[in-house]
N, C-alpha and C positions, 0 to 999 in steps of 0.2 A: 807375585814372584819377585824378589829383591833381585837385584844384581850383584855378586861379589866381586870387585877388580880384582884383579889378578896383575901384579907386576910379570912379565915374561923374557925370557934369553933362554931359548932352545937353538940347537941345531938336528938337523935327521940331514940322513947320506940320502939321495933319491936320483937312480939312474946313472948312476956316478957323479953326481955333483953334490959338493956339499950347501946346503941352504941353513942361514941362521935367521929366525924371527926374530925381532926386538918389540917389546911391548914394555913404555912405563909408563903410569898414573902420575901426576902430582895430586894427591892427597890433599896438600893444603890448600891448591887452589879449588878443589872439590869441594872444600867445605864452605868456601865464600860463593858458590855459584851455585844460582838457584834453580837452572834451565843443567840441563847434562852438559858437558864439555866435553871435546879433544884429549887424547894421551899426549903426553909430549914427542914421547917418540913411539910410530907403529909401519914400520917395513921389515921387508924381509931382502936379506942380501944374499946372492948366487955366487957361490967361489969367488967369494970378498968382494964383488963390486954390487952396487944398489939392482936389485931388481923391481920391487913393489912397492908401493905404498900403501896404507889400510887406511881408510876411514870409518874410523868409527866414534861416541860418545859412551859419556860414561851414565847414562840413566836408560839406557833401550839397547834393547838386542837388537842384533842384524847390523852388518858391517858390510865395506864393498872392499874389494881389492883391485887396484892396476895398474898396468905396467909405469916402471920406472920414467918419467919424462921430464922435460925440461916444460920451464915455467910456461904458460902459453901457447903448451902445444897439446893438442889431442894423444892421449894416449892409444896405446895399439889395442888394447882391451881392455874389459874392464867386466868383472864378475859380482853381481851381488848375493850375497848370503842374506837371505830376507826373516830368516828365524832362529840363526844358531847364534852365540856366543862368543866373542870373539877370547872372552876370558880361559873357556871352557874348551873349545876345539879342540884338538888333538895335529899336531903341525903337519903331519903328513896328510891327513885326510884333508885339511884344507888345497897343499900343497897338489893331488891328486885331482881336485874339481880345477884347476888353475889349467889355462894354455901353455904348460910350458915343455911341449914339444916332445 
């Protein structure tokens, strides 16, 4: 099974808050790296301030998400998606496995 990246910029309403994901690829650094890479940019922001970060690569499925922190600190949690997509997900249904209260 290929992976197809997916550049992303959604938003969905959930609970009254709005959330926007960002997801983008560089491409050209894809093509010079022979191991999967990083997107340049994958968080999701809560009524415009940073809430998440995603880590994910661009050669394998399964990505993790969690909370927003400051360099050197433990985040408050932190969830792995061990077999979905992060190209492919659908923003709510990730947003709905997530602790956010």
């Amino acid at each position: 099974m290929s992976i197809t990246l997916k550049d992303r910029k959604e938003t969905v309403n959930l609970r009254g808050n709005v959330y926007e994901l960002t997801l983008l690829w560089n491409r050209e650094d894809i093509r010079r790296c022979a191991f999967g890479m990083a997107p340049d940019y994958a968080h999701i922001r809560k009524d415009g301030k940073n809430f998440a970060c995603i880590t994910c690569y661009s050669n394998d499925t399964g990505f993790s998400v969690e909370s927003f922190h400051r360099l050197l600190v433990k985040p408050e949690w932190e969830v792995l998606f061990r077999s979905e997509d992060i190209n492919t997900i659908p923003l709510k249904e990730l947003l709905e496995r997530l602790p956010i209260g």
